[in-house]
ZATI-55531 format. One record per residue (C-alpha): x, y, z; residue in three letters. Coordinates in steps of 0.05 Angstrom, whole numbers, plus 32768, in hexadecimal, padded with zeros to 4 digits. Layout:
   xx   yy   zz residu
    X    Y    Z    ALA
...
! end
This chain:
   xx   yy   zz residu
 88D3 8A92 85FE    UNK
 88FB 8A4A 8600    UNK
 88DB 8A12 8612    UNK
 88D7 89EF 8656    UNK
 88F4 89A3 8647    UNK
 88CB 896F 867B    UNK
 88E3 8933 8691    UNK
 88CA 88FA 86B1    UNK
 88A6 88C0 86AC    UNK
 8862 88B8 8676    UNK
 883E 887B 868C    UNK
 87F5 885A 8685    UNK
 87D3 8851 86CA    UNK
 87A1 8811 86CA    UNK
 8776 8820 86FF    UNK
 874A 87EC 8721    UNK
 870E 87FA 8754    UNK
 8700 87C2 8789    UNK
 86BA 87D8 87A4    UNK
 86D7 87B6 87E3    UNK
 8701 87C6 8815    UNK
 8753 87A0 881A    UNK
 8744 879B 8863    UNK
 8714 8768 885F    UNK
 873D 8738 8830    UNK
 8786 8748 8848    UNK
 878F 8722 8890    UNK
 87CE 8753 88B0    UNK
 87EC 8710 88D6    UNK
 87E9 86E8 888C    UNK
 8814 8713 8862    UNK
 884B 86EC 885D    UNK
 8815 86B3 8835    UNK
 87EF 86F0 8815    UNK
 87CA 86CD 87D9    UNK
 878C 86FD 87C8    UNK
 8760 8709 8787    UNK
 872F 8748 8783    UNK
 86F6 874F 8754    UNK
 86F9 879C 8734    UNK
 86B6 87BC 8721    UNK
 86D8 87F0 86F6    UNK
 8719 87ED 86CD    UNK
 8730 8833 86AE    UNK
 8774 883F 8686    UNK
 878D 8888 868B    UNK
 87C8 88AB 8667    UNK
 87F3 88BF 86A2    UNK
 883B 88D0 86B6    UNK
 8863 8906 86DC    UNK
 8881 8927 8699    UNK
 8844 891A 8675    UNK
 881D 893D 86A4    UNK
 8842 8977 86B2    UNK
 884A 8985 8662    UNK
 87F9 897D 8654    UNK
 87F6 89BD 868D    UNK
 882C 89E4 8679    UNK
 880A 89E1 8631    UNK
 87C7 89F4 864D    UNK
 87EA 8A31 866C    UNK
 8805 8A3E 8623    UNK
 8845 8A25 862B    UNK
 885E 89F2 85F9    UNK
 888E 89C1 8620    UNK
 88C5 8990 860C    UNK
 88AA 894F 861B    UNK
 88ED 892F 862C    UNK
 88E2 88E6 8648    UNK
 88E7 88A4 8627    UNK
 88A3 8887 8609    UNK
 8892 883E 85F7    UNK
 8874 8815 85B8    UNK
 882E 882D 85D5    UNK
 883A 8880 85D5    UNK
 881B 8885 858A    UNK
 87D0 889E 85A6    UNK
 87F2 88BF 85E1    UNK
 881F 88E4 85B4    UNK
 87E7 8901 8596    UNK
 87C0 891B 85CD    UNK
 87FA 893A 85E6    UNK
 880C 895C 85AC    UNK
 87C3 8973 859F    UNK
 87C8 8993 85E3    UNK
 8804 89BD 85D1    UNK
 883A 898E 85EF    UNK
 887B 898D 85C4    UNK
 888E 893E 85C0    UNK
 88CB 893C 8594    UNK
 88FA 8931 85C5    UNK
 88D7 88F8 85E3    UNK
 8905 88B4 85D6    UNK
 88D8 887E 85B6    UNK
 88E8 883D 85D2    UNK
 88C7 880D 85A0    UNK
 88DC 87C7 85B7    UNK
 88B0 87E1 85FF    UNK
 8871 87F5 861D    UNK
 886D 883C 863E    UNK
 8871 883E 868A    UNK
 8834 881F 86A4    UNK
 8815 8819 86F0    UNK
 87DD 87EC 86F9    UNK
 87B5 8801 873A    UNK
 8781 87DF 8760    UNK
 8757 8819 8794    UNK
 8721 8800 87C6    UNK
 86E8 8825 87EC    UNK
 871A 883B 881A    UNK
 8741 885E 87E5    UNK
 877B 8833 87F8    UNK
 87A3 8815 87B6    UNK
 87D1 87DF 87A8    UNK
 87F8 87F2 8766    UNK
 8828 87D0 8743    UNK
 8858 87F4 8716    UNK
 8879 87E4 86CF    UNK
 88B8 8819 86C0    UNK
 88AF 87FE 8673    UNK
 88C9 882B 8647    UNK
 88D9 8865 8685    UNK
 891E 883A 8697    UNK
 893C 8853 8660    UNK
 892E 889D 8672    UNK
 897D 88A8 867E    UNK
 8980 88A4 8635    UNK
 895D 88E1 8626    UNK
 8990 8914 8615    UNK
 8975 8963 862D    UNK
 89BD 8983 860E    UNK
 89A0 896E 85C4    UNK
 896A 89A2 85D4    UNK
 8997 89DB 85F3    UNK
 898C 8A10 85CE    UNK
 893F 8A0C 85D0    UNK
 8935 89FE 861C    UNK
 8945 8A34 8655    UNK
 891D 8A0B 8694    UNK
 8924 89C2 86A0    UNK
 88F1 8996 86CD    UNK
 890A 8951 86E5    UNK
 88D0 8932 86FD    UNK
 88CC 88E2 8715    UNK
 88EA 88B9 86E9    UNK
 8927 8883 86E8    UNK
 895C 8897 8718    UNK
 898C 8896 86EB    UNK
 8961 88C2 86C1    UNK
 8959 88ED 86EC    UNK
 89A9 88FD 8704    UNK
 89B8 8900 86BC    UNK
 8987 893C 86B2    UNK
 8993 8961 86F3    UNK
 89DC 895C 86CF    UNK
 89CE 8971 8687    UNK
 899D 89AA 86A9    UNK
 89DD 89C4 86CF    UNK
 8A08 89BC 8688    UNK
 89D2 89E0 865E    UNK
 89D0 8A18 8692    UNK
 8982 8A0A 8696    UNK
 895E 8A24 86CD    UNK
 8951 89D9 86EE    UNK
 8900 89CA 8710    UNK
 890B 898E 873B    UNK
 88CF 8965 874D    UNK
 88EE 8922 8767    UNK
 88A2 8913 8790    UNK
 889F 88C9 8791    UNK
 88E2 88B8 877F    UNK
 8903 88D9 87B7    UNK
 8913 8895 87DD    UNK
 8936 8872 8798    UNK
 8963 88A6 8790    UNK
 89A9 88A6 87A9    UNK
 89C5 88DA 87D1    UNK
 89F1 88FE 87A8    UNK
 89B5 88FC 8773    UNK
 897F 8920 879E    UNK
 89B7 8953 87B6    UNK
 89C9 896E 8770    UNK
 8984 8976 8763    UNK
 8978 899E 879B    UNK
 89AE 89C2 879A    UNK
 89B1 89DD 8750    UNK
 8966 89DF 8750    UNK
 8948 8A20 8743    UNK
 8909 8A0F 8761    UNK
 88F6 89CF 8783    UNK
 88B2 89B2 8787    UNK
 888C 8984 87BF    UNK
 8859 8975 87E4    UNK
 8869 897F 883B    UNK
 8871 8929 8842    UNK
 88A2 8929 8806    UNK
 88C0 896C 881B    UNK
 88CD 894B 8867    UNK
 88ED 8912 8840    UNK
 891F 893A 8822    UNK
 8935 8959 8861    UNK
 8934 890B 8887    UNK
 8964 88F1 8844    UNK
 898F 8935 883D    UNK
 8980 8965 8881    UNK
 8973 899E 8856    UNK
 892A 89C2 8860    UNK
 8905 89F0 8834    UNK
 8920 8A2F 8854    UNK
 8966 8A05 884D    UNK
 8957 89FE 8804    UNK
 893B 8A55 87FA    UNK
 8977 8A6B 8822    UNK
 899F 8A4B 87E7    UNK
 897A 8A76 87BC    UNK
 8944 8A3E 87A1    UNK
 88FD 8A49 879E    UNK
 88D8 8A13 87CC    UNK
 8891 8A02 87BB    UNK
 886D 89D0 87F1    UNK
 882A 89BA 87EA    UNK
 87FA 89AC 8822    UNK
 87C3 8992 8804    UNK
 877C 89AF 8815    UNK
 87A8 89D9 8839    UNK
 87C2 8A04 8808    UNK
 8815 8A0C 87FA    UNK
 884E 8A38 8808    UNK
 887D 8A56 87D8    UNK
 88C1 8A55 87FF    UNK
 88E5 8A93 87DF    UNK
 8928 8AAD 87F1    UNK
 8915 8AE6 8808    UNK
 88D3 8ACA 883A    UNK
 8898 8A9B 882F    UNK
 885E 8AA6 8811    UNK
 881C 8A7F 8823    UNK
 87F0 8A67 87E7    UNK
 87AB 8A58 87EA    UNK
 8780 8A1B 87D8    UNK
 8755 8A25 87A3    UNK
 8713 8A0A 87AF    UNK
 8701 89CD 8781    UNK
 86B0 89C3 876E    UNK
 86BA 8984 8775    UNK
 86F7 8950 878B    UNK
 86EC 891C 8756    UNK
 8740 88FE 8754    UNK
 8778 8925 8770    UNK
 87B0 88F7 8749    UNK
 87D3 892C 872A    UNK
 87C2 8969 8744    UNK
 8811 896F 875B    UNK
 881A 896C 870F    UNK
 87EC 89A6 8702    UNK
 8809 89C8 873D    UNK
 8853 89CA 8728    UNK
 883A 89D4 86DD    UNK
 880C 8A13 86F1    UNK
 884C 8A32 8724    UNK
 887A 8A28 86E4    UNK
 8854 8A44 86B2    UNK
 883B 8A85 86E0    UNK
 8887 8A91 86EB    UNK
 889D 8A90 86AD    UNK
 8866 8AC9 869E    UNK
 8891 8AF1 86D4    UNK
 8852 8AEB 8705    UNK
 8863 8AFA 874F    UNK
 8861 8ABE 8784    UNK
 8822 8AD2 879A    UNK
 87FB 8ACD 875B    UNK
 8826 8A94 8744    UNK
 8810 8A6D 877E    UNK
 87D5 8A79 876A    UNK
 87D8 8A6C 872A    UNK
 87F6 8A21 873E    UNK
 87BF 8A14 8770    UNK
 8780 8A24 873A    UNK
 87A7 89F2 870C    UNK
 87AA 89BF 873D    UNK
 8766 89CB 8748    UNK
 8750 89C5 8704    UNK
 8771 897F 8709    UNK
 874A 8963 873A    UNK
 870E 8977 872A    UNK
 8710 8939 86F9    UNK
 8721 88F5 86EF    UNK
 8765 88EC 86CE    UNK
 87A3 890C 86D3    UNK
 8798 8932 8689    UNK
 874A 8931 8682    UNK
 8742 897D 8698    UNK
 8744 89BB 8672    UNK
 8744 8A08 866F    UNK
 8752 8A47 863E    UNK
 876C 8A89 8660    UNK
 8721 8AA2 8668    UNK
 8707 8A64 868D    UNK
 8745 8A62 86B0    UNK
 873F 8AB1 86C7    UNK
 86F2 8A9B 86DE    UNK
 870E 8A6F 8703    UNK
 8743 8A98 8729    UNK
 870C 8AD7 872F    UNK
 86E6 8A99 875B    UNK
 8715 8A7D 8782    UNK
 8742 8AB5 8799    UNK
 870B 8AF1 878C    UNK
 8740 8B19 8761    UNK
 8752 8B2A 8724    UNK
 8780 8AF6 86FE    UNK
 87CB 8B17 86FA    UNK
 87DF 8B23 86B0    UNK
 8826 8B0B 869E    UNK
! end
């Protein structure tokens, strides 16, 4: 089997916890003077990133993907955790005169956050050529990243004759028109949550049963309300699987699109590939981090057995 090449941004994520609440500090009529300081009772750096991400599941579900982003002066440790996890990084473009991507982020009680974001080495992602990899990649994920990143590899997908995953999530508003329209319409499967999914149709007017008429495969995500794969031929409604506990849901889309990926490319059917996608999500959030969880195909099928009552499908 070829290899899935990721894209996207790999970033560290500072995060800060204010055991306070903004509210009290942050007077609504004084904005335009804001001038505020908060003391953090817990700092914790995390490896993090939408490419990143995505790779560290699809290796968990035995794939090994193309790690296909640009990576600062700071990847060396990262490098190495991702490539004891089965991630493939020799595509990634070392930047070594700057930092990896890095978001510093400052929660409070309320689980409201303030972040701040440095693009470091991830503005330079429209320098990461996919066509030098051709012949060893048949699917292509273009996950946040650099705009022009991004239109460059919806491009070289469509050149390779890749099938192309789009996942543009938070960068929907920063990308121009004609950007977010190749995407979705070469994309052999897009990938959203229902806010980001009613964003698309308020920027372009197309809807997911727009987007599965044109033959793509539409995944939305509803949170604790389970998904729906939007197939061309009907929809099919996915599950939630139950968490033991919700300990940080930052990346569970991540593990979602990663899990849905992976299942296809074992030739599952929707059903159990929803399913599949959901479990890995879940999995995700179940700890703290974006890349601190972990399963083998028997914990995995434990897993499924609980939270669906069936047998796990065999690709």
């Amino acid at each position: 089997m070829k290899q899935v090449a990721v894209t996207g941004s790999v970033a560290f994520d500072t995060i800060m916890v204010f055991p306070g609440h903004f509210g009290e500090h942050i007077l609504p009529d004084k904005t335009h003077l804001i001038n505020v300081s908060f003391l953090v009772d817990r700092l914790e750096k995390r490896r993090g990133g939408t490419a990143a991400n995505i790779a560290y599941n699809l290796a968990l579900h035995g794939e090994r993907p193309l790690l296909s982003a640009a990576v600062g002066n700071d990847f060396g440790a990262y490098d190495d955790a991702l490539r004891d996890a089965g991630v493939d990084t020799s595509a990634a473009l070392h930047c070594d005169d700057i930092p990896c991507a890095a978001a510093f982020i400052t929660t409070d009680l309320d689980d409201n956050q303030i972040t701040a974001f440095f693009p470091g080495a991830m503005g330079r992602g429209a320098e990461v050529d996919l066509v030098a990899h051709a012949d060893v990649v048949d699917t292509v994920v273009v996950a946040p990243d650099a705009p022009q990143g991004m239109a460059r590899h919806v491009a070289q997908a469509g050149e390779m004759g890749a099938r192309l995953v789009f996942v543009p999530a938070q960068q929907i508003p920063s990308l121009p028109d004609d950007t977010l329209r190749a995407g979705l319409e070469t994309a052999w499967m897009v990938v959203g949550n229902d806010y980001e999914l009613e964003l698309i149709r308020s920027r372009t007017g197309m809807t997911a049963d727009d987007l599965r008429r044109r033959g793509a495969l539409v995944a939305v995500t509803r949170g604790d309300q389970g998904s729906e794969l939007h197939a061309p031929d009907g929809v099919v409604h996915i599950p939630v699987a139950p968490p033991r506990a919700v300990v940080d849901p930052t990346g569970a889309g991540d593990a979602y699109v990663a899990g849905l990926l992976a299942a296809l490319r074992l030739g599952l059917p929707l059903d159990a590939a929803g399913r599949v996608a959901a479990l890995s999500a879940t999995f995700a959030i179940e700890q703290q981090g974006t890349q601190s969880h972990w399963y083998d195909v028997a914990s995995f099928a434990v897993r499924y057995r609980e939270a669906f009552g069936v047998e796990p499908p065999r690709g």
